[in-house]
C-alpha beads as a LAMMPS data file, in Angstrom:
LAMMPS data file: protein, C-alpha beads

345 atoms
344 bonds

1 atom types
1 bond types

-500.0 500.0 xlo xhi
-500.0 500.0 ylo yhi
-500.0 500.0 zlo zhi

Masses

1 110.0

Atoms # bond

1 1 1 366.841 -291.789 -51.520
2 1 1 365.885 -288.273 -50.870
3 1 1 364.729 -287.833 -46.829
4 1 1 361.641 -285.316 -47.245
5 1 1 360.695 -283.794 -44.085
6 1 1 359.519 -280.725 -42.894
7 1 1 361.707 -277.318 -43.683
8 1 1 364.516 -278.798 -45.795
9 1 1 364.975 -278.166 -49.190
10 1 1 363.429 -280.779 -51.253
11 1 1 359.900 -280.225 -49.841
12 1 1 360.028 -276.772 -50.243
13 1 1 360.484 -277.615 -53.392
14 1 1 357.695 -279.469 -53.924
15 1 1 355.542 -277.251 -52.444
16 1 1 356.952 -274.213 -54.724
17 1 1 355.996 -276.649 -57.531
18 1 1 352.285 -277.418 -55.962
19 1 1 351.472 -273.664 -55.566
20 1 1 353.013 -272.410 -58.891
21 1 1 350.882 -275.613 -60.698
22 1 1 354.166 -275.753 -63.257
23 1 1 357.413 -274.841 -62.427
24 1 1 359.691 -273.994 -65.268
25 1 1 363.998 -275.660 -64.887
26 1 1 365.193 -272.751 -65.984
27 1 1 363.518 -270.663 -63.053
28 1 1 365.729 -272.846 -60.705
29 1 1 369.058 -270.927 -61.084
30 1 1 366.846 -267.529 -59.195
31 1 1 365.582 -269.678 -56.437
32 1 1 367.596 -269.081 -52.898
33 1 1 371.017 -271.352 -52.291
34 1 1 373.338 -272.998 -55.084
35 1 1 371.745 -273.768 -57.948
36 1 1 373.775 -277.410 -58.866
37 1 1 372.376 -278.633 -55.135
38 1 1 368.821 -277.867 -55.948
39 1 1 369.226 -278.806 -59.315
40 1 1 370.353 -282.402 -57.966
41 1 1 367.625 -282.147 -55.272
42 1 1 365.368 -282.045 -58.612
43 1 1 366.635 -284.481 -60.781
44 1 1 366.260 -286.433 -57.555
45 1 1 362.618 -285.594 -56.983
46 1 1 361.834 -286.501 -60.900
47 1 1 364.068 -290.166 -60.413
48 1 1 361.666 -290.632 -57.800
49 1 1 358.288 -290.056 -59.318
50 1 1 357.851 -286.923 -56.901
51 1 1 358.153 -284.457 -60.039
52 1 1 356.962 -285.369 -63.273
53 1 1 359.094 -283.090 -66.480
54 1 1 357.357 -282.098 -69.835
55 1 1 359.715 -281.140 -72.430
56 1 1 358.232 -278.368 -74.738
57 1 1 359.979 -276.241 -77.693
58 1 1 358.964 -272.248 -77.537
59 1 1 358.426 -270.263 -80.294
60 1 1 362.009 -270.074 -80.554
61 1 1 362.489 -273.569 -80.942
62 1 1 364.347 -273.817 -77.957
63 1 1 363.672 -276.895 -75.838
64 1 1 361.622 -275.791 -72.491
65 1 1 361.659 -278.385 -69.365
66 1 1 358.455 -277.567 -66.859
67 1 1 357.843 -279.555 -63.712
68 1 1 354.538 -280.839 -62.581
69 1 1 353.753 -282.440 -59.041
70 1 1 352.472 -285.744 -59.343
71 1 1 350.046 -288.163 -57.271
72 1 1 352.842 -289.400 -55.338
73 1 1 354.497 -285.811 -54.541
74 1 1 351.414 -284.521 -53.116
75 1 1 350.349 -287.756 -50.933
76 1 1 353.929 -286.891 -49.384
77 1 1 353.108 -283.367 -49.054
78 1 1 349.969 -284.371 -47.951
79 1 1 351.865 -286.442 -44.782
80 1 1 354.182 -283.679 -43.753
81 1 1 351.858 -280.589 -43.997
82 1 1 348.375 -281.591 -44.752
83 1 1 347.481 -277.476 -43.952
84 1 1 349.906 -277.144 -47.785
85 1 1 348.566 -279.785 -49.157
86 1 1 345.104 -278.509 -48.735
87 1 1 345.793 -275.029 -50.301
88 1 1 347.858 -276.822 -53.134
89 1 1 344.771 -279.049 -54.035
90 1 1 342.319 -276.050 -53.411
91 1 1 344.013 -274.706 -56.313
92 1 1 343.461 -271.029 -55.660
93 1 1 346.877 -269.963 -57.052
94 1 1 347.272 -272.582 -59.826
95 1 1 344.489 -274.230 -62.287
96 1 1 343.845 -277.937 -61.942
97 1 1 344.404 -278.963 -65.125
98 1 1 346.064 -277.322 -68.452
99 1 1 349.470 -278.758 -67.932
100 1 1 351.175 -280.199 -70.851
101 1 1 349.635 -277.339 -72.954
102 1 1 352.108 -275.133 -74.156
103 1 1 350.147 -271.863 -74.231
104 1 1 349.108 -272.739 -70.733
105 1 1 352.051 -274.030 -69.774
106 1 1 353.835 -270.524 -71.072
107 1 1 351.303 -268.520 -68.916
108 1 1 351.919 -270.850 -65.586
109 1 1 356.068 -270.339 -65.953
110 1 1 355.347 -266.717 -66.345
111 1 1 353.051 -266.641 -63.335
112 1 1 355.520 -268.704 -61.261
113 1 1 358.457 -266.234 -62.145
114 1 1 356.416 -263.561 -60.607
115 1 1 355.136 -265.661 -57.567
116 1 1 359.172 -266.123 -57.214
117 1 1 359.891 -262.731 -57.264
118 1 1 357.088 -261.387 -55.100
119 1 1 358.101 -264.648 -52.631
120 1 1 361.732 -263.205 -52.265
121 1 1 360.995 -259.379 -52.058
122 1 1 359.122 -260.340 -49.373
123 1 1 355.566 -260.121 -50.149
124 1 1 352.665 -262.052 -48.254
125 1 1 351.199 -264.416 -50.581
126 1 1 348.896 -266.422 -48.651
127 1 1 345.317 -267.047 -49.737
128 1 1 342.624 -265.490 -47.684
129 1 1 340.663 -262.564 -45.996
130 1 1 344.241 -262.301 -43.351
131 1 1 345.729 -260.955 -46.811
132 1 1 343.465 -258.392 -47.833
133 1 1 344.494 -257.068 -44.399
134 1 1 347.365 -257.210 -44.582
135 1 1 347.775 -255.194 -48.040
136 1 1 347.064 -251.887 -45.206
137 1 1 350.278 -251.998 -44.186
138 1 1 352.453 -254.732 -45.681
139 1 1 353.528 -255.372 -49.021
140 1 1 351.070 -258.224 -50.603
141 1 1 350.905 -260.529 -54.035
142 1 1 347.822 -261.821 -55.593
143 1 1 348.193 -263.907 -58.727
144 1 1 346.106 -263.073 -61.965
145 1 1 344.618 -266.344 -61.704
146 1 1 344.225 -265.928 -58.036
147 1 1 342.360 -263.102 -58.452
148 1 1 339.877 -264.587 -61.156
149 1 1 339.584 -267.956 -58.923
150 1 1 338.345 -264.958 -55.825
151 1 1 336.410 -262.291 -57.914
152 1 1 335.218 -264.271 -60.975
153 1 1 337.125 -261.599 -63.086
154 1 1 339.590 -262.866 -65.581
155 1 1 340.873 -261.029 -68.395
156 1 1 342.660 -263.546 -70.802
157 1 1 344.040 -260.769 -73.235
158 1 1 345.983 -259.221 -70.556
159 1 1 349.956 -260.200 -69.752
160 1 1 349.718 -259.534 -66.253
161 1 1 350.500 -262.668 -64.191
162 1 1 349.683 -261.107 -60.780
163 1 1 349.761 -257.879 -58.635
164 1 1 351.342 -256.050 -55.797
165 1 1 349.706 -254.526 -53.083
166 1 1 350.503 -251.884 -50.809
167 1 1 348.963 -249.639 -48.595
168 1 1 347.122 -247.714 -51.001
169 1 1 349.470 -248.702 -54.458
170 1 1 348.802 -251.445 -56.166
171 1 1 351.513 -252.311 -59.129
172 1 1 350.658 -254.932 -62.104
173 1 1 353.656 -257.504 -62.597
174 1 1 354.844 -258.964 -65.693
175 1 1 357.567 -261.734 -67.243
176 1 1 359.307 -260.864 -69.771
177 1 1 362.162 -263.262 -69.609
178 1 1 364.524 -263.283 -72.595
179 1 1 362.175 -261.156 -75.089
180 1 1 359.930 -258.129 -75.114
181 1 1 356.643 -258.515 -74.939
182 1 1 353.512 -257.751 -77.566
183 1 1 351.262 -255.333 -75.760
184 1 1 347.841 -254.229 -75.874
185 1 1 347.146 -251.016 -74.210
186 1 1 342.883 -251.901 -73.793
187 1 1 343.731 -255.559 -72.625
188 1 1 345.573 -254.459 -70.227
189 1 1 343.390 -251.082 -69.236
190 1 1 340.363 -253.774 -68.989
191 1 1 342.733 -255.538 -66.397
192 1 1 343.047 -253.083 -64.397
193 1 1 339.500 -251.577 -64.221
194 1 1 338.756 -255.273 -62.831
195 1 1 341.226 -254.812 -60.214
196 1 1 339.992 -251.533 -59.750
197 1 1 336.405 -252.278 -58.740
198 1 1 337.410 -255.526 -57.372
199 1 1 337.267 -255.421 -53.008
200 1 1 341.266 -255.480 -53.697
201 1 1 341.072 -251.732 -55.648
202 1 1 338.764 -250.448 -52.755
203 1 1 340.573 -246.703 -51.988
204 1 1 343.418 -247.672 -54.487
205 1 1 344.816 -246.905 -57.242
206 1 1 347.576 -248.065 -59.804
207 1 1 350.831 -246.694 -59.103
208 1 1 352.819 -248.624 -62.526
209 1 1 353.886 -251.256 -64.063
210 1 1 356.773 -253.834 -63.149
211 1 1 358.307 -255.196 -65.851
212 1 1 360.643 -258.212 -64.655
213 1 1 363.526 -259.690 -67.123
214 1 1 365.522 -262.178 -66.874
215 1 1 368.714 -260.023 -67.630
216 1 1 369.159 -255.865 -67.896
217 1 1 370.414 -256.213 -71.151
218 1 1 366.820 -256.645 -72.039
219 1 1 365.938 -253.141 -71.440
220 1 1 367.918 -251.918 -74.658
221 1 1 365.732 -253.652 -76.582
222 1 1 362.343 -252.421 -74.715
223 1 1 363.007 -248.706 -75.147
224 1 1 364.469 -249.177 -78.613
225 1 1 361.124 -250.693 -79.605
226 1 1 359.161 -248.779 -77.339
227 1 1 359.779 -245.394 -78.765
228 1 1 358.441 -246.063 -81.867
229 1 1 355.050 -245.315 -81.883
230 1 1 354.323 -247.999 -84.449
231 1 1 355.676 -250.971 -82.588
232 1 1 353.305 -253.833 -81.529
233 1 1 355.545 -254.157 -78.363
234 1 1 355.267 -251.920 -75.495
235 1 1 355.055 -248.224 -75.759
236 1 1 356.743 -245.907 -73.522
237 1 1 353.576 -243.362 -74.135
238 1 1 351.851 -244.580 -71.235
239 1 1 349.833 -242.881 -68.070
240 1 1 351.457 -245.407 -65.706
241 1 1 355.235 -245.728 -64.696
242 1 1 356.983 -248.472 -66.549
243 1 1 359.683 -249.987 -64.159
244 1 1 361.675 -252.378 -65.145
245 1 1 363.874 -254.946 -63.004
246 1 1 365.353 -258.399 -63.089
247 1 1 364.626 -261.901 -60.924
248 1 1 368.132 -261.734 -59.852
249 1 1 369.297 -260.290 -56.395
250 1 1 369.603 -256.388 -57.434
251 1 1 366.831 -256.791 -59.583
252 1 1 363.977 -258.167 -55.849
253 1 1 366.429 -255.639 -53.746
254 1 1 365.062 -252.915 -56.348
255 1 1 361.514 -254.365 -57.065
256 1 1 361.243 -253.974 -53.037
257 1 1 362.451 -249.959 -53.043
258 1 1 360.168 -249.715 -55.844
259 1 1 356.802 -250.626 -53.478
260 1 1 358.008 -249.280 -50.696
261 1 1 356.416 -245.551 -50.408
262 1 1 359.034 -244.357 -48.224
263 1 1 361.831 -245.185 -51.000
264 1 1 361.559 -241.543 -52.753
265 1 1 362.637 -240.004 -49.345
266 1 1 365.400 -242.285 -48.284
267 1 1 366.399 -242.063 -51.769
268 1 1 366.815 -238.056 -51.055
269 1 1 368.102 -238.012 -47.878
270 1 1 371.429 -240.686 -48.700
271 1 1 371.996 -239.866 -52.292
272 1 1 373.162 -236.282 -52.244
273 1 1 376.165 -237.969 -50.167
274 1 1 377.170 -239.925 -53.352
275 1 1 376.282 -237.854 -56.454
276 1 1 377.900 -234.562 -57.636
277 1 1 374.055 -232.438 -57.918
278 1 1 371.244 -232.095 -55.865
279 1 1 368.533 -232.848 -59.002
280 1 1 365.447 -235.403 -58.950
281 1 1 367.214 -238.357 -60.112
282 1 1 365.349 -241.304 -58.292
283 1 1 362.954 -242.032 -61.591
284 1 1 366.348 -243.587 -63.417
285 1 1 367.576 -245.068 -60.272
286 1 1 364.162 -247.227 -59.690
287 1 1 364.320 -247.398 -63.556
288 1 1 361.683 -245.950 -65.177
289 1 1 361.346 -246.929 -68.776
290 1 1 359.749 -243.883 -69.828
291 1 1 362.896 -241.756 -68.164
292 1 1 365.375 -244.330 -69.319
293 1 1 363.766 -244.129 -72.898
294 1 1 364.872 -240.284 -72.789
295 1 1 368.587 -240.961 -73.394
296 1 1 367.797 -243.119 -76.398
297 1 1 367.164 -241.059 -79.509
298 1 1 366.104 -243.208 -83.112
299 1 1 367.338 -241.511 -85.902
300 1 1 363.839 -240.091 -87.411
301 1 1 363.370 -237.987 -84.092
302 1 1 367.034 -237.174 -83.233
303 1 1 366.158 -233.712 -84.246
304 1 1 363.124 -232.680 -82.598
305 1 1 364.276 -234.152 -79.274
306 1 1 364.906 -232.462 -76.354
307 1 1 368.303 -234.479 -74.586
308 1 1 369.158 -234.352 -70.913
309 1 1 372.397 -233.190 -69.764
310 1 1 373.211 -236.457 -67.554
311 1 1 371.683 -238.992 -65.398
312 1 1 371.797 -241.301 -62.252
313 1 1 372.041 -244.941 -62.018
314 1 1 373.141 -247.901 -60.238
315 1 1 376.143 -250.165 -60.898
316 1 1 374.269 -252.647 -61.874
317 1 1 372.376 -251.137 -64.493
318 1 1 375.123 -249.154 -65.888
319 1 1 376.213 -251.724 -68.812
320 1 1 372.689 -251.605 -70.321
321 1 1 372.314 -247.589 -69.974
322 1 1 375.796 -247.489 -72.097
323 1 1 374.069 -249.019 -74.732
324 1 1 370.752 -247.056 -74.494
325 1 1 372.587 -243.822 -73.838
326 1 1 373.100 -242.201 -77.285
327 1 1 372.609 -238.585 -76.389
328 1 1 375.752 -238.180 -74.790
329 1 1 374.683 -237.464 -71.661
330 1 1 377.015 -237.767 -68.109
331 1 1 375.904 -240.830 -66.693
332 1 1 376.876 -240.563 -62.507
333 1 1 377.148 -244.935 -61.295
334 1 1 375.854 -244.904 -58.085
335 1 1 377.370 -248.388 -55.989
336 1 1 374.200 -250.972 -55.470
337 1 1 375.142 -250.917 -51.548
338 1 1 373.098 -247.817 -51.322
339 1 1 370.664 -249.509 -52.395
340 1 1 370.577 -252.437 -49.206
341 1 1 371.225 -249.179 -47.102
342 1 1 367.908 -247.791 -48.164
343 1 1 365.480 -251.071 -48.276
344 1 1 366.981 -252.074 -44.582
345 1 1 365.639 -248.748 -42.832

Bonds

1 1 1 2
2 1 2 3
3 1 3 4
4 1 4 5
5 1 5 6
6 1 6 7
7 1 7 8
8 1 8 9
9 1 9 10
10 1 10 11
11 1 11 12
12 1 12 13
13 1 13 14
14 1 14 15
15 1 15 16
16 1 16 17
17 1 17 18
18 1 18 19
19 1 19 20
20 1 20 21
21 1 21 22
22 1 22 23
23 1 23 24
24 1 24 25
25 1 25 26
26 1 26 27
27 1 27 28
28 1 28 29
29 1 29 30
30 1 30 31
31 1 31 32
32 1 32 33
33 1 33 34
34 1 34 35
35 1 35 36
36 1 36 37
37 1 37 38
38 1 38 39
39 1 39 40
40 1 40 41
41 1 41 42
42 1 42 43
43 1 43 44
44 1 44 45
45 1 45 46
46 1 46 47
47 1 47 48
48 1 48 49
49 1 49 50
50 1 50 51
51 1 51 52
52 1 52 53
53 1 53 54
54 1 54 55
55 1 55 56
56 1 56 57
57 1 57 58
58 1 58 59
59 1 59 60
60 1 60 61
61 1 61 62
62 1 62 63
63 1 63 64
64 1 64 65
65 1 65 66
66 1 66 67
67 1 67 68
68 1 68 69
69 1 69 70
70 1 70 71
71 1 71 72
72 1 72 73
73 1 73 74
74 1 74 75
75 1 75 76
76 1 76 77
77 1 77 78
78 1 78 79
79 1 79 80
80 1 80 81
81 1 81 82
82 1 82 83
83 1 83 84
84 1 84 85
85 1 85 86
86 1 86 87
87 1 87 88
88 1 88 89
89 1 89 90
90 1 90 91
91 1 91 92
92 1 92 93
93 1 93 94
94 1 94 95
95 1 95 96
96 1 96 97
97 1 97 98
98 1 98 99
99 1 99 100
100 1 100 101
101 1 101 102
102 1 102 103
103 1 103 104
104 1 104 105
105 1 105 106
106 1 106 107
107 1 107 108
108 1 108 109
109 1 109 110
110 1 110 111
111 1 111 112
112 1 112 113
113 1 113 114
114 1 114 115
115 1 115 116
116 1 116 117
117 1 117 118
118 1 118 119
119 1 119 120
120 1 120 121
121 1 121 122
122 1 122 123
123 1 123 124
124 1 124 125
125 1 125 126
126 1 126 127
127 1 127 128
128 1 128 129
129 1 129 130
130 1 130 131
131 1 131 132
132 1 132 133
133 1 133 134
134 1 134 135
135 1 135 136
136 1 136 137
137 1 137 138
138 1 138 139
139 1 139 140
140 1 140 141
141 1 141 142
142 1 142 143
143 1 143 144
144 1 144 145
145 1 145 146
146 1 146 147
147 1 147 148
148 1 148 149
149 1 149 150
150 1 150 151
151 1 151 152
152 1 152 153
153 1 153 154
154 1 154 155
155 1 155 156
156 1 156 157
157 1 157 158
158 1 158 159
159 1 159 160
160 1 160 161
161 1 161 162
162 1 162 163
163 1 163 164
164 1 164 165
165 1 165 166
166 1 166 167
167 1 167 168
168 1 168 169
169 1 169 170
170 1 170 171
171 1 171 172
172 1 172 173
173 1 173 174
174 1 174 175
175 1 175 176
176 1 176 177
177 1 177 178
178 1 178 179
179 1 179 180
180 1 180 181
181 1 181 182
182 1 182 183
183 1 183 184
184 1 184 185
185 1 185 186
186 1 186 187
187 1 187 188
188 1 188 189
189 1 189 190
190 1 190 191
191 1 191 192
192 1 192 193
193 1 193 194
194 1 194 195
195 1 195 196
196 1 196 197
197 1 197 198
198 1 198 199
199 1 199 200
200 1 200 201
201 1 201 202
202 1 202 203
203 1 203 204
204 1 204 205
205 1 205 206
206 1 206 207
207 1 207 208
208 1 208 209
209 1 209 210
210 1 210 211
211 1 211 212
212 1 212 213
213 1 213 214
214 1 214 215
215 1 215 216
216 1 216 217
217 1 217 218
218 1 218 219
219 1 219 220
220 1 220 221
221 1 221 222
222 1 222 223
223 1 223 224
224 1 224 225
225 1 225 226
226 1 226 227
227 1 227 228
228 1 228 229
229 1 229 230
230 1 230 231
231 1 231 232
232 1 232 233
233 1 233 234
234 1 234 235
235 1 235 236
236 1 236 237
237 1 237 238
238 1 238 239
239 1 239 240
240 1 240 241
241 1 241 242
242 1 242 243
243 1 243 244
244 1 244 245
245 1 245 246
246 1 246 247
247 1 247 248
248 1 248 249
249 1 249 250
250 1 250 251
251 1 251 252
252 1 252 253
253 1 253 254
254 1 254 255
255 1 255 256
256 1 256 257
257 1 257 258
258 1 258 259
259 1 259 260
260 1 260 261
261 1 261 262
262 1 262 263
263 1 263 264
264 1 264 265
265 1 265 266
266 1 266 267
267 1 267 268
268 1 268 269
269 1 269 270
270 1 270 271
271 1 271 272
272 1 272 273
273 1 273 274
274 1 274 275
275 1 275 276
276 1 276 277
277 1 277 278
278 1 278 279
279 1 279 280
280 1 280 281
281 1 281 282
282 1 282 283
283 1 283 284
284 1 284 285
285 1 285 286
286 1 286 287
287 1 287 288
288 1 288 289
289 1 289 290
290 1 290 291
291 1 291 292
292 1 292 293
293 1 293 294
294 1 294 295
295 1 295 296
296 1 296 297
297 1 297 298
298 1 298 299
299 1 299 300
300 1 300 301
301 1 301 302
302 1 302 303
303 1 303 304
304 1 304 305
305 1 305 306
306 1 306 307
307 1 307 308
308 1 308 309
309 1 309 310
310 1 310 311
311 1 311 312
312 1 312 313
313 1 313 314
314 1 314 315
315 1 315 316
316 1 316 317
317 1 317 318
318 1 318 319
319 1 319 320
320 1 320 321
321 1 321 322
322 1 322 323
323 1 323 324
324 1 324 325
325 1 325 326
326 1 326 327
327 1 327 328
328 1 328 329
329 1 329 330
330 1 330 331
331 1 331 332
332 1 332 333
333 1 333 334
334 1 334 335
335 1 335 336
336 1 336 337
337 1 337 338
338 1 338 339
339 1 339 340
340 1 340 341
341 1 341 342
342 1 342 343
343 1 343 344
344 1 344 345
């Protein structure tokens, strides 16, 4: 029998569950530590009525498992940390009801993948007037249903499951997973108007969009589709930066140089030490999709295009810009420990 107290890893659990409202399996293998332990921590938790697990099949067919607290998981949060408990049951980052809906259920893993990824890149999440405060100076999450639940805004055609805040930036966040995404350009406009002239927009503005995947492979197929001005995916024509990263380790080390304003600089200062050329290469580096997209040509505008002469970019992302890269451009791999160098200063 599982010994739930206080800081150890099956209540943590649960309470990642509580807040998130429905917790997709698959999410499991980017949350902190060895994924087999908290696997068997959860398979534990459901044995012992503290999870409940809905099966669903996507539009793939593919068989989905989700996670759901039940009565008895939060009566034992409820004895450990009543001041969790409280916020869980207040639901102001997850609905009260809708689980066991699939379309619902879609929109709550999607939300909980970027409630992960904010968590780990370090972002306070916390309900409350402390975090509007704290959005001067430190970097700061607010779910999209967070934000309705606050401002009595919602926006149901929009993607966006939540948004970063910093200083005066504020970035919309999206889950893509495995698959690109079907986009509408006035959805998600409308979005972020209501953020906008929301108290949260007050002296801001929108700095992009962060586009997180579960793999970097997926970026082939986003600027493959997103050059084509006829796609009902997303476009790389767009006023705000399209970044792109992943829910694995490089992909929150890069989603935290990407809000921090001080990133450009460093970038600067320690690059020149590794690359052959003193040129602005930091828009591939913190993956741009509208940069990236220039060293893919389709074959109807491989004429009229204008090619660069060669690029900068990670290790890590390397493998996918092979496969984008059909200009024949120099690509110049730059090793991912710059980029810990950088985000610790």
């Amino acid at each position: 029998m599982l010994e739930l107290k206080f800081g150890q890893r099956g209540l943590k659990l649960l309470f990642l569950v509580g807040f998130c409202g429905e917790f997709p399996m698959s999410l499991l293998a980017r949350y902190p530590g060895y994924y087999d332990y908290n696997r068997r921590i959860v398979t534990s938790l459901v044995r012992e009525g503290y999870l409940k697990e809905r099966k669903f099949r996507d539009y793939d067919n593919h068989v989905v498992r989700s996670l759901s607290l039940t009565k008895k998981g939060i009566e034992h949060i409820q004895a450990e940390s009543p001041a969790h408990a409280e916020l869980i049951l207040s639901h102001e980052l997850s609905p009260s009801s809708g689980q066991g809906d699939w379309k619902k259920t879609l929109r709550l893993h999607r939300s909980a993948a970027c409630f992960l990824a904010a968590h780990q890149a370090g972002a306070y999440w916390v309900p409350g007037e402390e975090k509007d405060e704290r959005g001067r100076t430190q970097l700061t999450y607010y779910g999209a249903y967070e934000f309705h639940t606050r401002f009595g805004m919602d926006n149901k055609g929009s993607r966006a499951s939540g948004i970063m805040v910093r200083w005066n930036k504020i970035y919309a966040l999206y889950f893509l997973g495995d698959h690109n995404m079907r986009w509408a350009e006035a959805s998600e406009e409308y979005f972020r108007d209501q953020v906008l002239y929301s108290p949260i927009g007050q002296e801001r503005y929108f700095a992009g969009n962060i586009l997180i995947g579960n793999e970097w492979a997926l970026a082939e197929s986003l600027v493959t589709h997103g050059v084509n001005r006829n796609t009902r995916m997303i476009h790389m024509e767009t006023e705000l930066p399209l970044y792109y990263t992943t829910n694995d380790p490089n992909g929150i080390k890069l989603l935290r140089a990407i809000t921090e304003p001080a990133t450009p600089s460093r970038l600067y200062r320690r690059l020149p030490q590794l690359a052959d050329h003193l040129h602005d290469f930091t828009e591939g580096l913190l993956f741009n999709l509208q940069y990236v997209s220039e060293y893919y040509q389709s074959p109807r505008d491989q004429k009229f295009r204008i090619t660069p002469a060669y690029g900068y970019f990670f290790d890590f992302q390397m493998d996918v810009m092979r496969k984008i890269n059909n200009t024949n451009a120099y690509l110049y791999e730059i090793p991912g420990s710059a980029l810990d160098e950088i985000i610790s200063q």
